[in-house]
C-alpha positions in Angstrom: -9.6 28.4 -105.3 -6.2 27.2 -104.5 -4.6 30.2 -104.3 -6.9 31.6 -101.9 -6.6 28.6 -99.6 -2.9 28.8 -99.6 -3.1 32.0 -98.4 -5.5 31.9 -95.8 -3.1 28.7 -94.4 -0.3 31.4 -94.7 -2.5 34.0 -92.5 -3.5 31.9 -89.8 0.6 30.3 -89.9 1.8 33.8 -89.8 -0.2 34.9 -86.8 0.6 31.7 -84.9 4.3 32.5 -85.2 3.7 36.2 -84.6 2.0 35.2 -80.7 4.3 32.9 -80.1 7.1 35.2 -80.7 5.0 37.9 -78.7 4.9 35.5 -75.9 8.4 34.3 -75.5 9.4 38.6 -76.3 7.1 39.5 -73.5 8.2 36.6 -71.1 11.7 38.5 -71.2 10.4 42.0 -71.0 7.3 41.5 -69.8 9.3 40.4 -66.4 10.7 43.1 -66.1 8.3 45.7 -66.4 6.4 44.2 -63.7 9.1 43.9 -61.2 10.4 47.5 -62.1 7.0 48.7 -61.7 5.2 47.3 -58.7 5.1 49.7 -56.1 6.3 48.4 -52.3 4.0 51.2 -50.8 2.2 53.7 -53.2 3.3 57.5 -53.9 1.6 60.7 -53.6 -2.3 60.2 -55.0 -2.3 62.4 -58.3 -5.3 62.0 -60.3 -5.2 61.3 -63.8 -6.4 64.0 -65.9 -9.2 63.6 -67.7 -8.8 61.4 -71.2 -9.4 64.9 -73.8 -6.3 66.5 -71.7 -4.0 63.5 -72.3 -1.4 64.3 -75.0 -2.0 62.3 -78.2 1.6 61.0 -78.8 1.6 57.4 -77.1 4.9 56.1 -75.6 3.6 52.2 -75.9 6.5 51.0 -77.2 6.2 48.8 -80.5 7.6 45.2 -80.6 9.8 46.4 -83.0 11.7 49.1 -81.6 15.4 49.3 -79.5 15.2 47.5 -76.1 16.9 50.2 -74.7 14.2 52.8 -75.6 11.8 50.6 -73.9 13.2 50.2 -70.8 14.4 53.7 -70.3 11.1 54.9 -70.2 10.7 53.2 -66.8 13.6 53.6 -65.1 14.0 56.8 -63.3 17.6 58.5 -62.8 19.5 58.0 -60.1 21.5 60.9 -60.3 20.8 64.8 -61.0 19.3 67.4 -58.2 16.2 67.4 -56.4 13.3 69.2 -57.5 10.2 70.1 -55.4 6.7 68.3 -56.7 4.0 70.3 -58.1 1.7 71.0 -55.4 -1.6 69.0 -55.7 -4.9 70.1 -55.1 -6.7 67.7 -52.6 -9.8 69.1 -52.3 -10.5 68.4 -55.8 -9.8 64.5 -55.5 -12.2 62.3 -56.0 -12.2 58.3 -53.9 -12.9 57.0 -57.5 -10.0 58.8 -59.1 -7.3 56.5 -60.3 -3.8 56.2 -58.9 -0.9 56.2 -61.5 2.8 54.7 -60.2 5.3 57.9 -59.0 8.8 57.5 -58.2 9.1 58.1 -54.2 10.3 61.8 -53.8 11.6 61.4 -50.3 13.7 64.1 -50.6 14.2 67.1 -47.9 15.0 70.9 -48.4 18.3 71.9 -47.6 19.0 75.3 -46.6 22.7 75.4 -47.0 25.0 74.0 -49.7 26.8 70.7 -49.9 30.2 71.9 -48.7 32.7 72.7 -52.1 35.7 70.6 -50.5 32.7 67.6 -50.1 32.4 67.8 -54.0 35.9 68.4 -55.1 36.8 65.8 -52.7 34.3 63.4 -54.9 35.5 64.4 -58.0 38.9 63.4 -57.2 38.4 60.5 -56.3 36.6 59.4 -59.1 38.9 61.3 -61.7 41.5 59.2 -59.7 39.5 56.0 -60.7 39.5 57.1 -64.4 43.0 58.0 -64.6 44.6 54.7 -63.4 41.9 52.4 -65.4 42.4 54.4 -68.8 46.7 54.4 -68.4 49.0 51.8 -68.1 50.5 53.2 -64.9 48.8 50.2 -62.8 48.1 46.4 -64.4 46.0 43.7 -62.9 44.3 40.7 -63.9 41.2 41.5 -65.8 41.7 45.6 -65.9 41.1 45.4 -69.9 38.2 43.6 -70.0 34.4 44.6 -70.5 31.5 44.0 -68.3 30.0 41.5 -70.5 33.5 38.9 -70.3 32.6 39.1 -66.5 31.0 36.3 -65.1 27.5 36.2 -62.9 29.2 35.2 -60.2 31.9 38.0 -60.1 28.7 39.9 -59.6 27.0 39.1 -56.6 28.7 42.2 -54.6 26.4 44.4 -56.6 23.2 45.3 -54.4 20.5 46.9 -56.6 17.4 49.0 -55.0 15.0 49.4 -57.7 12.9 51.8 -55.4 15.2 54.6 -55.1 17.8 53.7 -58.3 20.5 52.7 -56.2 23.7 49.9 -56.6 25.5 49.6 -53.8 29.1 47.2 -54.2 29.4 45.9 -51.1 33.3 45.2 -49.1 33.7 43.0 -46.3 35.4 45.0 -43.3 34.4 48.6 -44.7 30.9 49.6 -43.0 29.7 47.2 -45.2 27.0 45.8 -42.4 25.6 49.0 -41.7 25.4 50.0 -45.8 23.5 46.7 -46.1 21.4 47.7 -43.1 20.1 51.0 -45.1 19.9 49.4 -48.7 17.6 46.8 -46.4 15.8 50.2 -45.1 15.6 52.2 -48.3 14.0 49.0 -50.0 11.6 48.1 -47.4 11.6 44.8 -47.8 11.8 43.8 -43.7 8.0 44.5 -42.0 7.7 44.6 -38.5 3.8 43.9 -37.8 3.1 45.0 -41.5 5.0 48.3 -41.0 8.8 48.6 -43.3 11.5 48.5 -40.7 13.1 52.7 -40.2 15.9 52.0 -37.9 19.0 50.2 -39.9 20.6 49.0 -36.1 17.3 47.0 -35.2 18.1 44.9 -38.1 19.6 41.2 -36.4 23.0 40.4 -37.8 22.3 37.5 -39.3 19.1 39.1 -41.7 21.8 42.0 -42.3 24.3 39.1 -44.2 21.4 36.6 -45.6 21.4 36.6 -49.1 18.0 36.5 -49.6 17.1 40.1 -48.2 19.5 41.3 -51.0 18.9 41.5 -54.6 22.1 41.7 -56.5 23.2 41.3 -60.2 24.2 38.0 -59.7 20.7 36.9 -59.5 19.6 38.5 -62.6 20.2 35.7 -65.0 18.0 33.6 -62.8 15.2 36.3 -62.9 15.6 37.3 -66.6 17.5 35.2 -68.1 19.1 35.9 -71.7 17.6 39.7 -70.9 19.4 39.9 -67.5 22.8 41.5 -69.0 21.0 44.5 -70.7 19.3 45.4 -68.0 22.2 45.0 -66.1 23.9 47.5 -68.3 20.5 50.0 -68.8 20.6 50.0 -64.8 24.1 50.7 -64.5 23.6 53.6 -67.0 20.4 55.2 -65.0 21.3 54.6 -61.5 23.8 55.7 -58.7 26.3 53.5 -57.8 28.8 53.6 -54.9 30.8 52.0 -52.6 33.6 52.2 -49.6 36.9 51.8 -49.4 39.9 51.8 -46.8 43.4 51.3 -46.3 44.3 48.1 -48.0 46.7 46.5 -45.2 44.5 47.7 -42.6 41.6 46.0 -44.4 43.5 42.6 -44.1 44.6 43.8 -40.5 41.1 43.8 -39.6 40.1 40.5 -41.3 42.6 38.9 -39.7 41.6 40.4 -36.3 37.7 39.4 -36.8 38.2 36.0 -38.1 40.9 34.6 -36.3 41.8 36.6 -33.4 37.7 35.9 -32.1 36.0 32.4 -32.1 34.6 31.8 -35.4 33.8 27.7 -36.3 33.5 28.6 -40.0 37.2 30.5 -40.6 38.9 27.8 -38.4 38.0 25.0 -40.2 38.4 26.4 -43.2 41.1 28.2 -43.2 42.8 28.7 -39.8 42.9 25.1 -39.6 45.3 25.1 -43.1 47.5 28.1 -42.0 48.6 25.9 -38.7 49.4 22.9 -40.9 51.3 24.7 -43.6 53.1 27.6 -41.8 53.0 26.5 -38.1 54.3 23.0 -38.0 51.2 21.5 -36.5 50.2 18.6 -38.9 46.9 17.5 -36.7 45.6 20.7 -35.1 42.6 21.1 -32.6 39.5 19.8 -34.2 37.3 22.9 -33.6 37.7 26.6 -32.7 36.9 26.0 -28.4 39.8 23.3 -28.4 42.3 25.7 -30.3 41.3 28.7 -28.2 41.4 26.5 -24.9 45.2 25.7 -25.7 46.0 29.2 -27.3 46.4 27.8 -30.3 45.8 30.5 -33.8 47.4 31.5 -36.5 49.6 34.5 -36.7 49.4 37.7 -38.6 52.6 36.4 -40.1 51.4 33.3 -41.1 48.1 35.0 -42.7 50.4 37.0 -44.7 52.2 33.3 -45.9 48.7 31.9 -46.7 47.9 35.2 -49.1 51.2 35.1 -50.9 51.4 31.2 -50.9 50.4 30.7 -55.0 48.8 27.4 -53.7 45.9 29.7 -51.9 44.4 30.6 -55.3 44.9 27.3 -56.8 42.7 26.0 -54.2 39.8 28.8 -54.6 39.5 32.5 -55.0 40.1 35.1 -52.2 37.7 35.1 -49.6 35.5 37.9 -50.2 36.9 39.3 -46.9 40.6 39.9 -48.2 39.7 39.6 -52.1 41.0 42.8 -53.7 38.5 45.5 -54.0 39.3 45.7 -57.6 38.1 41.8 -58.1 34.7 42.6 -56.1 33.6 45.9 -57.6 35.1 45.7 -61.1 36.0 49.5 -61.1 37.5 49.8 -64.4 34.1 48.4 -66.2 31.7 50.4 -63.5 31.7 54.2 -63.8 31.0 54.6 -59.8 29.1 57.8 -59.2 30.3 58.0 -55.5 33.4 56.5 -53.9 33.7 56.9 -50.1 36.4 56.1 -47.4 36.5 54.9 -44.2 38.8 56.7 -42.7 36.1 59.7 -44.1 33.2 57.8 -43.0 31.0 59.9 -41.8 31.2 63.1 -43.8 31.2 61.0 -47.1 27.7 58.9 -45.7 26.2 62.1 -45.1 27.1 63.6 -48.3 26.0 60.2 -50.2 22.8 59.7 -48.3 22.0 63.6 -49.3 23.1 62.7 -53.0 20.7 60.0 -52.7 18.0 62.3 -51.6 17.0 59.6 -48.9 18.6 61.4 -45.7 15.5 61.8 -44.0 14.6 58.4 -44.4 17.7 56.6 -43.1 20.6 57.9 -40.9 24.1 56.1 -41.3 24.3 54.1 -37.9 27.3 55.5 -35.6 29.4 52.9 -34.3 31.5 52.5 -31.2 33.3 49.5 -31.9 37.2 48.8 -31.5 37.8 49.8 -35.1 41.3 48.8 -36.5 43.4 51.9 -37.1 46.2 53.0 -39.7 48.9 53.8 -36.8 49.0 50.1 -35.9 50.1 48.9 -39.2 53.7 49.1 -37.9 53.1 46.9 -34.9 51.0 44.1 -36.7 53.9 43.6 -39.7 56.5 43.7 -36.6 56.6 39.9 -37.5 56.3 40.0 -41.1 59.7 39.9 -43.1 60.1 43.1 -45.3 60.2 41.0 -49.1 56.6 39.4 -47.4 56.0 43.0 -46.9 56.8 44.1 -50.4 55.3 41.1 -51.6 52.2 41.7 -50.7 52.1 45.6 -51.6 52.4 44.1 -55.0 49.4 41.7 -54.4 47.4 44.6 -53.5 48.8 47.5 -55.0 46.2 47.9 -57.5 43.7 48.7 -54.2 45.9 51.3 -53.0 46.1 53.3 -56.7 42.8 53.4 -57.6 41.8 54.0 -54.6 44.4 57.0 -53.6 46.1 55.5 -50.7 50.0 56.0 -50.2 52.5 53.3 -51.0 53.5 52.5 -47.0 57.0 53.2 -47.3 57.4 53.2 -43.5 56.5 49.4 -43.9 58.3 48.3 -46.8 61.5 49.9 -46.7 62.5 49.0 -43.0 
């Protein structure tokens, strides 16, 4: 009798622990199933077929086997070459039938061939990328390490769209407004009068930078928690990731021209304000942005280039994201980037991505007619600088210009 009572205390013990550890297992998983699976605006009706067609193999996962087999299943590539959907017979469809969830298949029929220089151009550029991050040729801080060793907040430049298996790295002062303006469109997450906003330049400025119309990797620990890096990695593996780059010194060029040269409270005070005290010999400088600019009052180019090379910059806090290093925002030695794209290539390469993508009749990349800075006026902006500055900060942001295939500017530094 005592036997059998110990063992029926065992049972109902054992199944206790077995729900609770279903319950924390599926608090985890269970997350993001749901968040990978609710559809923003349902696909094609298909009906289901009826329950003697279905295939007897079931793909319900058990508890027990690899995450990674269980989160594959409901993640669809990114990458790989459209196909056309099976045609679907309508007239057959009943109101009652039941809708199952389909991966949008936005995709359009192209009658002529990606361009072969469009392609080898791509595989360059990413062979390039592999080249310098598996040699020694080019060291920088953090090259060696792997994704895991980087932290959450290094992370928050990586835009995921879960509707279309997209991660976008985003960099200040390369297009990056209008790319934010499509990942905005392709994950239709801004209604106008319940209908998904289709034009990227109706999208207000200050939506286009909010962080809450963007869901990047840095949020995942919030959202998953001790899950969040493995699904970080599984989407990395499934979907396509790309970014934009330019010419590093007329990347800074063009910082420098937005945030100092034009009234901006924010970059005064915070860092305008520290370039006259330090490099300008103006211990108490205008209080705000209208008093400087009434008295023609700004920091140089030159004295930019001082605050970047001063060592106590970085003591003080990171690079601004707007003339961080690509390499520190995108991590490209410990992210295999499926598509790399230029400014100075803009369009050709947006068209080719958004094709890649298989969302170009969906979105358009915006044209632009704005001053942009250009390449030719390097020489007249580092007029000012002295040449070891110069040199000095070719080294600061000579890993940009390696990985990225831009020339050493010998026309700068060897004057």
């Amino acid at each position: 009798m005592g036997t059998s009572r110990m063992f029926r205390i065992f049972v109902v013990l054992g199944s206790a622990f077995m729900i609770l550890l279903i319950i924390i297992y599926w608090d985890d998983v269970g997350a993001s199933h749901l968040y990978l699976h609710t559809p923003v605006s349902p696909g094609p009706k298909i009906p289901r077929p009826p329950a003697q067609q279905r295939p007897q193999t079931s793909r319900t996962p058990s508890f027990l086997s690899d995450i990674d087999a269980f989160v594959n299943q409901f993640l669809e590539p990114g990458t790989g070459e459209p196909t056309d959907p099976a045609p679907v017979d309508t007239g057959n469809q009943s109101e009652k039938a039941e809708e199952r969830y389909v991966p949008r298949q936005e995709w359009k029929i192209h009658l002529t061939p990606l361009a072969a220089e469009l392609r080898d151009r791509q595989e360059q550029r990413r062979r390039l990328l592999q080249d310098m991050c598996s040699n020694d040729s080019v060291a920088f801080p953090g090259k060696n390490r792997s994704f895991d060793d980087i932290p959450n907040k290094e992370l928050d430049h990586l835009i995921v769209d879960d509707r279309h298996g997209i991660i976008y790295c985003y960099v200040p002062k390369v297009a990056c407004s209008n790319w934010k303006r499509i990942m905005i469109v392709l994950s239709e997450s801004l209604l106008q009068d319940g209908v998904p906003q289709r034009d990227p330049l109706t999208i207000p400025r200050d939506l286009v930078h909010n962080s809450s119309m963007h869901f990047t990797f840095n949020k995942f620990w919030k959202r998953y928690g001790k899950f969040a890096r493995h699904l970080m990695k599984v989407k990395l593996k499934k979907y396509t990731k790309f970014l934009f780059v330019r010419d590093p010194f007329v990347r800074l060029i063009s910082a420098y021209r937005n945030k100092f040269e034009l009234r901006n409270e924010d970059f005064y005070r915070r860092f305008a304000q520290v370039m006259l005290r330090r490099y300008a010999n103006q211990p108490t400088p205008p209080a705000s942005v209208d008093e400087a600019f009434a008295v023609g009052v700004h920091p140089s180019f030159s004295h930019f280039v001082q605050y970047l090379l001063d060592p106590q910059t970085e003591k003080e806090m990171p690079f601004n994201e707007h003339w961080r290093q690509v390499y520190r925002l995108c991590h490209p030695c410990q992210i295999q980037y499926d598509f790399v794209g230029h400014l100075e290539t803009a369009e050709e390469d947006a068209e080719h991505l958004l094709r890649q993508l298989r969302v170009d009749n969906v979105v358009e990349f915006p044209t632009t007619h704005r001053n942009l800075t250009a390449s030719s006026w390097e020489a007249d902006w580092f007029n000012a600088v002295p040449v070891e500055a110069r040199r000095e900060l070719y080294k600061l942001y000579e890993p940009d210009f390696r990985l990225f295939g831009y020339e050493r500017p010998d026309s700068i530094l060897n004057e």
